[in-house]
LUMLUM-928367 format. One record per residue (C-alpha): x, y, z; residue in one letter. Coordinates in steps of 0.5 Angstrom, whole numbers, plus 500, padded with zeros to 3 digits. Example, Ala and Ser with C-alpha at 12.3 -4.5 7.8 and 13.67 -1.06 7.14 Angstrom:
residues 2
525491516A/527498514S/
//
This chain:
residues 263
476949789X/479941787X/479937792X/487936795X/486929795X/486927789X/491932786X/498928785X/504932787X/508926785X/508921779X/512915778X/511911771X/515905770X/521908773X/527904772X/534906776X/540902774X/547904777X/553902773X/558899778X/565896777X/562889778X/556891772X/549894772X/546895779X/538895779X/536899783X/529901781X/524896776X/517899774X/516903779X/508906778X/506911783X/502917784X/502921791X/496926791X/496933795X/496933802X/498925803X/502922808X/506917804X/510911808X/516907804X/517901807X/523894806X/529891806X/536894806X/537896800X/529896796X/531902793X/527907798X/531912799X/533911792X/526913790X/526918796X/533921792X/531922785X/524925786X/530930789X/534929783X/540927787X/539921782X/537920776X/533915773X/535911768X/528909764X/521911765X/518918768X/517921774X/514928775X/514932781X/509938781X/507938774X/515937773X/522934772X/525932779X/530937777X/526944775X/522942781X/529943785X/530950783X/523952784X/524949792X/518945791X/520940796X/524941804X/529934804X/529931811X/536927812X/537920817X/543925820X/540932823X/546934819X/546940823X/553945822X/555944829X/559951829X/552955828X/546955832X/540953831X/536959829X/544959824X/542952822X/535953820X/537960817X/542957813X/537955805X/535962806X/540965806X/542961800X/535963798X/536970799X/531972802X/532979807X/535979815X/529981817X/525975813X/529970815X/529972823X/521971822X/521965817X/525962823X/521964829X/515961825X/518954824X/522953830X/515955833X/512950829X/517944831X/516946839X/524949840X/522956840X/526958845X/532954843X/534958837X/541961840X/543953842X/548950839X/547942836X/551939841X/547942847X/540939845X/539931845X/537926838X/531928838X/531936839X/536935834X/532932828X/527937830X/530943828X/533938822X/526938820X/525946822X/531947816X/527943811X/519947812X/524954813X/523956806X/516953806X/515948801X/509944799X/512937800X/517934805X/521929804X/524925810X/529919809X/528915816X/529921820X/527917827X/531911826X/537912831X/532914836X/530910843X/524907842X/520912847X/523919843X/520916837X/513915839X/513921841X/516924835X/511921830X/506924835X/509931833X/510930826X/503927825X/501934828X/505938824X/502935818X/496936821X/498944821X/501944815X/497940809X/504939807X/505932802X/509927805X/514922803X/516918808X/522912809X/522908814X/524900817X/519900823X/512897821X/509900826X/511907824X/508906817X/501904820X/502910825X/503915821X/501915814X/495915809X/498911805X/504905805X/508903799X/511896799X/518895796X/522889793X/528887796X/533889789X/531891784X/527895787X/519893786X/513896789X/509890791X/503893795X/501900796X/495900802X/490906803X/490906810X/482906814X/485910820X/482916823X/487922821X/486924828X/492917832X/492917839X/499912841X/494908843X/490906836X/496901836X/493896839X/486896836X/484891831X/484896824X/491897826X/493890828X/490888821X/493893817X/500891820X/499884818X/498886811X/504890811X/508884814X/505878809X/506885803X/514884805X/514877805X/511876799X/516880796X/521876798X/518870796X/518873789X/526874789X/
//
């Protein structure tokens, strides 16, 4: 059997976006390489418009790059929409305030086409995933921020994709929702072997969760440092406080510096 490790989902390869504005060419991406293998929990990580949630959006083929390549399964981002290669996770729950929480998570099945019973068990399975069995006949504005983008997240592996794409679904949360939620999602990766690629501005967020962490230029976007990340997959909160996490922290800061500097 291959090894899940070194099998890559998604390759960038001097990857080039530029947005034609009113005021003239916007770069948005600038010789991107990148290669994110099966399995990987991948961090992206710098300032305001970097182009982090750019490149998030066009390995969706929500944007479409300008110059270069970039594969996704073996295929162009937008064949790999319409095989459902990926689940997209929004910085919004998003969730239609009109419908349960079962109705939310339901919703791309039934697009799909799938059968009421099927949906009815995909359903139960994911909400069972995300710790919100028992919640699938609430409404959005009965559940708190974080049970919200929880059932988000149940929405995005409903129809049960190999990749999770998350743009910077914890940002809006306090502190202590967000520790705990990075706890879950760390355990649902666990669960689930899916490969994800992960937006984030906290530095500790990055360190906490990923495999790996891809560093990013102020605009046009650049990679300035991509770090294999030492941790254990198994992350107490508390490795926080450890000198392997303290130091990859340190490089992922003097990562972001130098990008600046660079500018």
């Amino acid at each position: 059997m291959k090894d899940t490790v070194t099998q890559p989902v998604i390759t960038a390869q001097n990857l080039q976006l530029v947005f034609q504005t009113n005021d003239g060419p916007v770069h948005a991406l600038k010789d991107v390489n990148l290669t994110i293998n099966k399995g990987e929990f991948v961090s992206f990580i710098g300032p305001s418009g970097c182009g982090k949630t750019t490149f998030l959006r066009a390995i969706a083929a929500l944007e479409h790059p300008t110059g270069g390549t970039l594969t996704v399964n073996g295929m162009t981002p937008d064949q790999a929409r319409k095989s459902r290669a990926y689940g997209y996770v929004f910085q919004a729950a998003g969730l239609y305030p009109w419908r349960t929480i079962a109705g939310n998570v339901k919703l791309p099945l039934e697009i799909i086409g799938f059968s009421k019973a099927e949906q009815d068990e995909k359903v139960r399975k994911v909400l069972e995933l995300v710790e919100l069995n028992g919640f699938g006949g609430k409404f959005p504005w009965q559940l708190s921020g974080g049970m919200q983008q929880r059932a988000s997240i149940a929405r995005a592996l409903a129809f049960d994709a190999d990749i999770l794409l998350m743009d910077e679904p914890f940002g809006a949360l306090d502190e202590i929702v967000r520790d705990h939620l990075n706890e879950e999602l760390l355990k649902l990766w666990a669960r689930t072997g899916k490969t994800i690629a992960f937006v984030t501005h906290s530095i500790p967020e990055a360190v906490y969760l990923s495999t790996k962490i891809v560093v990013m230029s102020p605009r046009p976007g650049r990679i300035t440092d991509v770090i294999e990340s030492p941790l254990p997959k198994e992350r107490p909160l508390d490795i926080r406080d450890t000198p392997e996490f303290i130091a990859i922290a340190h490089r992922v800061r003097e990562g972001l510096r130098a990008g600046h500097s660079d500018v």
